[in-house]
C-alpha positions as CSV (number, residue, x, y, z in Angstrom):
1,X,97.0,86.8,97.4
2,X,100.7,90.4,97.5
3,X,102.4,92.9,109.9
4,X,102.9,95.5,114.3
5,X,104.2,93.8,118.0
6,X,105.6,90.2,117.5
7,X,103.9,89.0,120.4
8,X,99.7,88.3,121.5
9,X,99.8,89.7,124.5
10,X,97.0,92.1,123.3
11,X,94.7,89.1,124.5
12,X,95.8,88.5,127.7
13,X,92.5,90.6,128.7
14,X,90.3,88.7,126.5
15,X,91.3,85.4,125.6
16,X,88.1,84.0,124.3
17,X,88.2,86.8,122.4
18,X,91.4,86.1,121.0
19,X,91.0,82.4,120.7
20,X,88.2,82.8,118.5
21,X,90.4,85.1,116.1
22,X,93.4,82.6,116.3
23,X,90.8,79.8,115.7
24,X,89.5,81.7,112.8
25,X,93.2,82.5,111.5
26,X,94.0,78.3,111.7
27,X,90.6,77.6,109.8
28,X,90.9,79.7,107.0
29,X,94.8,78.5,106.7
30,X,96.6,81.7,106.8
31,X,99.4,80.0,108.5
32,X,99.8,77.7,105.4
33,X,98.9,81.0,102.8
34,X,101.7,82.3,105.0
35,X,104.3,79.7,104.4
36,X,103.9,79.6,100.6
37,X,104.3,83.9,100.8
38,X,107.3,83.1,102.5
39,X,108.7,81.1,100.1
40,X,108.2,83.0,97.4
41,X,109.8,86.2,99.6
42,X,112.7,84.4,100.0
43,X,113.1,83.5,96.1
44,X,112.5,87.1,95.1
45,X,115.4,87.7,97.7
46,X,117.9,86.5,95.4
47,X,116.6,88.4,92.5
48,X,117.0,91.2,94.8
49,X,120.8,90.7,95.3
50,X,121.2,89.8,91.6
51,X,119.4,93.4,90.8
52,X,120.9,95.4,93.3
53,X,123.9,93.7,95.1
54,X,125.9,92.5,92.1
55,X,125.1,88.7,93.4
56,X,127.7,90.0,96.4
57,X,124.8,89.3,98.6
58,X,126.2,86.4,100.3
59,X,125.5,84.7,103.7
60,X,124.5,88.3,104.9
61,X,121.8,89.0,102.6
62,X,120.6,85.6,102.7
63,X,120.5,85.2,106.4
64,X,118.1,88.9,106.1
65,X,116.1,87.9,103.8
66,X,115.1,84.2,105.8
67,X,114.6,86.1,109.0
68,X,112.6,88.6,107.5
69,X,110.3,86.1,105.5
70,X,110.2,83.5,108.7
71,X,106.4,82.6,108.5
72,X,106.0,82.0,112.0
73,X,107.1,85.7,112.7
74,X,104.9,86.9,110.1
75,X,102.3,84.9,111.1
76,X,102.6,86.2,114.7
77,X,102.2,89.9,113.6
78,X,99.4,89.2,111.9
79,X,97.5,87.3,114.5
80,X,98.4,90.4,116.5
81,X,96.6,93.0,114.4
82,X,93.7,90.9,114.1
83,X,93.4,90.2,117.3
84,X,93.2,93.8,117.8
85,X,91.0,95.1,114.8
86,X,88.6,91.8,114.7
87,X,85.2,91.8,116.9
88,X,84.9,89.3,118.4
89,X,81.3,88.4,117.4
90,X,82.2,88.9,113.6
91,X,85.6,86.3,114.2
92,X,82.7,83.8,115.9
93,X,80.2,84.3,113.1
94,X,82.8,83.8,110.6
95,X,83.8,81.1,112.1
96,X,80.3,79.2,111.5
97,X,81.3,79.3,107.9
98,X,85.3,78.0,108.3
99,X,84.7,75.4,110.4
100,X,81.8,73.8,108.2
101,X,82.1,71.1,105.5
102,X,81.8,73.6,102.8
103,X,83.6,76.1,104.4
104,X,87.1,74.1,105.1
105,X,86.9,71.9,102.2
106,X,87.1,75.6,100.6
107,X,90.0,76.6,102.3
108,X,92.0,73.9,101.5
109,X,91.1,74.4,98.0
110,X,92.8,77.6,98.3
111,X,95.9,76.5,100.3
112,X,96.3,73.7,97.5
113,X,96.3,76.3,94.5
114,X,98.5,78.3,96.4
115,X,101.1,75.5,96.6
116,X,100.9,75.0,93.3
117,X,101.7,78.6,92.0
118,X,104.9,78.0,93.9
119,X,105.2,75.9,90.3
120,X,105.6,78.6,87.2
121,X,104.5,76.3,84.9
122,X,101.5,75.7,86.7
123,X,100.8,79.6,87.4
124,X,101.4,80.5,83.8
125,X,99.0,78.1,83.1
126,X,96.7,78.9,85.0
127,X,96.9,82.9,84.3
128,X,96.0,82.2,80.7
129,X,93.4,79.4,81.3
130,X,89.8,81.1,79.4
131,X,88.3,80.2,83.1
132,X,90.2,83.1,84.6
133,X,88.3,85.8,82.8
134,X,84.9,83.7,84.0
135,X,81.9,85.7,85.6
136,X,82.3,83.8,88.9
137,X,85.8,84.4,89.0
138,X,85.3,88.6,88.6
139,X,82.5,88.1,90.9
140,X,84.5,87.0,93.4
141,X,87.2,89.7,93.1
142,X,84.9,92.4,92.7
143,X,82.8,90.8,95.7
144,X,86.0,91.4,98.0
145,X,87.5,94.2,95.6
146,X,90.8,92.0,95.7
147,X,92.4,93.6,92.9
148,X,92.3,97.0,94.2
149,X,93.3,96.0,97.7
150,X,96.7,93.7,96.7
151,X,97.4,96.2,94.6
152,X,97.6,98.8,97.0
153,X,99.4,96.7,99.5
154,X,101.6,96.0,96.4
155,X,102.4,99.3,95.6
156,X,103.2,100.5,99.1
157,X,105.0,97.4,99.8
158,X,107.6,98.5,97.2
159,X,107.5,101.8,97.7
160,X,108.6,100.8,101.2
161,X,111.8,98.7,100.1
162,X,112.8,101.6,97.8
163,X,113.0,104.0,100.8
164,X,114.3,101.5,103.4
165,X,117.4,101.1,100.2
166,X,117.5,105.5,99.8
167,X,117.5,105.8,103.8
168,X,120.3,103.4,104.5
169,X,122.6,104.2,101.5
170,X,121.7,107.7,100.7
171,X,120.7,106.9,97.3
172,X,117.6,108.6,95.9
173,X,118.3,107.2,92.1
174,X,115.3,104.3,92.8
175,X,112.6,106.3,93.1
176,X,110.1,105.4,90.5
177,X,107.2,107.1,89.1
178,X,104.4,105.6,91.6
179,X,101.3,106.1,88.8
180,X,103.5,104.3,86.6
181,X,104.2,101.4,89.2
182,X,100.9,100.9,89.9
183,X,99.3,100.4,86.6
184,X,102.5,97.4,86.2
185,X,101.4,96.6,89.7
186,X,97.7,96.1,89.0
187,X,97.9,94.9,85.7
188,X,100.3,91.9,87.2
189,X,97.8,91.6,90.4
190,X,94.8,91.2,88.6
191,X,96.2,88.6,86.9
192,X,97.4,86.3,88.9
193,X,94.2,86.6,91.4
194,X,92.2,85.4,88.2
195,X,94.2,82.4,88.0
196,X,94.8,81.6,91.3
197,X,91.0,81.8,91.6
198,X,90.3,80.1,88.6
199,X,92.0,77.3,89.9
200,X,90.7,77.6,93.0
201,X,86.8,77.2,91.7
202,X,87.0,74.6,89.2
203,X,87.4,72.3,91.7
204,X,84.2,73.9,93.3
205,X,80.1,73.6,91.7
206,X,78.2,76.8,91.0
207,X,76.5,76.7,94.4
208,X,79.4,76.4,96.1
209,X,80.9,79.6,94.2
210,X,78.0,82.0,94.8
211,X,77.7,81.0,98.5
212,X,81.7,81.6,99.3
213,X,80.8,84.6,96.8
214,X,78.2,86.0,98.8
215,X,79.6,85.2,102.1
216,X,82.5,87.8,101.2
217,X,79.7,90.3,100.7
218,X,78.1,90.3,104.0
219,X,79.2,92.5,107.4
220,X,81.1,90.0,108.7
221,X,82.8,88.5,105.8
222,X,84.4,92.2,104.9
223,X,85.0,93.1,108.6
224,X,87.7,89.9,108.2
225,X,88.8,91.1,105.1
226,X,89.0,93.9,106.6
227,X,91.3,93.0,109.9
228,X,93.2,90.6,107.3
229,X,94.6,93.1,105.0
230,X,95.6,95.4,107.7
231,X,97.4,93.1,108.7
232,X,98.9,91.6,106.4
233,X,99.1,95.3,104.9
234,X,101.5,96.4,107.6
235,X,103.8,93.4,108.1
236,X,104.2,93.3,104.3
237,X,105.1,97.3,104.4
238,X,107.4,96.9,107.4
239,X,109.2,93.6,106.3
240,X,109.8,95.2,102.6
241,X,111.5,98.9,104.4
242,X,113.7,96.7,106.4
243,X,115.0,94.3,103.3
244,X,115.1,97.7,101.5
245,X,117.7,98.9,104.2
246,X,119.6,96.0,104.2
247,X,120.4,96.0,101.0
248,X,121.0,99.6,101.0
249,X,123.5,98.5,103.7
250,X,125.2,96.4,101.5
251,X,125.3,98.8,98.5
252,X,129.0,100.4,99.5
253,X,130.5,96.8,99.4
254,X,129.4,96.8,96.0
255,X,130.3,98.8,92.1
256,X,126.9,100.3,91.8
């Protein structure tokens, strides 16, 4: 799995509405997705300042980078924007799935493999396992056209950082060639979602696969997909243009 107002207001004039999205949001464990993002934000933070700052960072930079990866803010902004893009009656059907046996034993499936990719060893692994190049697997992708989709978010996501880092320190020598960016981007994307889904479904029978598989592929399955990656599409875009900033901030203090 590469967020918009901080607050939920938007539901003060529908809260069953909004309860059902925030219910939906809880059982598909996005806030626990969200943490392990978070983590890994904040890791890439320091190969940020080693890349750009000189390692001259310091309290600063770090201090940025934890209050721009805080999972409870991101987590907020996305409950936001899919509280606003969600129908309700697609975030109450979808629900009927989450909140069954198959459906949550599913989801913490996923929130388990996730935690483990935090482990290299275990995402190498898993990226190079023969299960990852599986039918079920590119099923599942193509089913939700996750490749295409991260890697979009991807792309514009460091696109973003790269003018946040031009616009604060006037800087245009990081612009990179975006065709060329994107074919690193997808080629990386694609695989890591075939091992993190690999690992996901050998935990999971054939039945199970083809009905998570097909759920995906139905009106209400990509109307959350689609509220999801908006979401998660913006905060992503907006968080990466304001670490690109503040590291163009800190440029002069460095010898680049």
């Amino acid at each position: 799995m590469r967020l918009a107002a901080l607050g939920l207001s938007i539901c003060f004039a529908a809260q069953s509405a909004c309860a059902d999205v925030n219910r939906l949001i809880d059982a598909m464990g996005i806030p626990e997705l969200i943490v392990a993002f978070s983590t890994e934000g904040v890791e890439a933070g320091q190969a940020i300042d080693e890349a750009f700052l000189d390692r001259q960072g310091g309290d600063v930079w770090a201090a940025t980078v934890q209050r721009l990866y805080d999972p409870q803010r991101i987590e907020a902004e996305l409950r936001t924007v899919m509280g606003e893009e969600l129908d309700p009656g697609a975030a109450e059907q979808a629900l009927l799935f989450f909140e069954s046996d198959l459906g949550a034993r599913i989801v913490e499936l996923e929130v388990q493999a996730r935690q483990a990719f935090l482990d290299e060893t275990i995402e190498e692994a898993a990226k190079v396992a023969p299960s990852a190049q599986a039918k079920p697997v590119t099923d599942y992708l193509l089913a939700r056209d996750l490749i295409e989709r991260n890697t979009d978010i991807a792309v514009a996501a460091q696109a973003a950082f790269l003018d946040g880092l031009a616009d604060a320190s006037g800087s245009t020598d990081a612009q990179p060639n975006l065709d060329r960016l994107r074919a690193r981007i997808l080629t990386d994307t694609e695989s890591w979602l075939r091992g993190y889904n690999a690992l996901v479904q050998s935990a999971m029978t054939e039945d199970d696969i083809a009905i998570y598989t097909a759920f995906w592929d139905t009106e209400v399955g990509q109307a959350v997909d689609n509220a999801l990656f908006l979401g998660f599409g913006q905060s992503y875009t907006t968080l990466s243009y304001a670490l690109g900033q503040a590291a163009g901030r800190l440029l002069p203090q460095n010898e680049l």
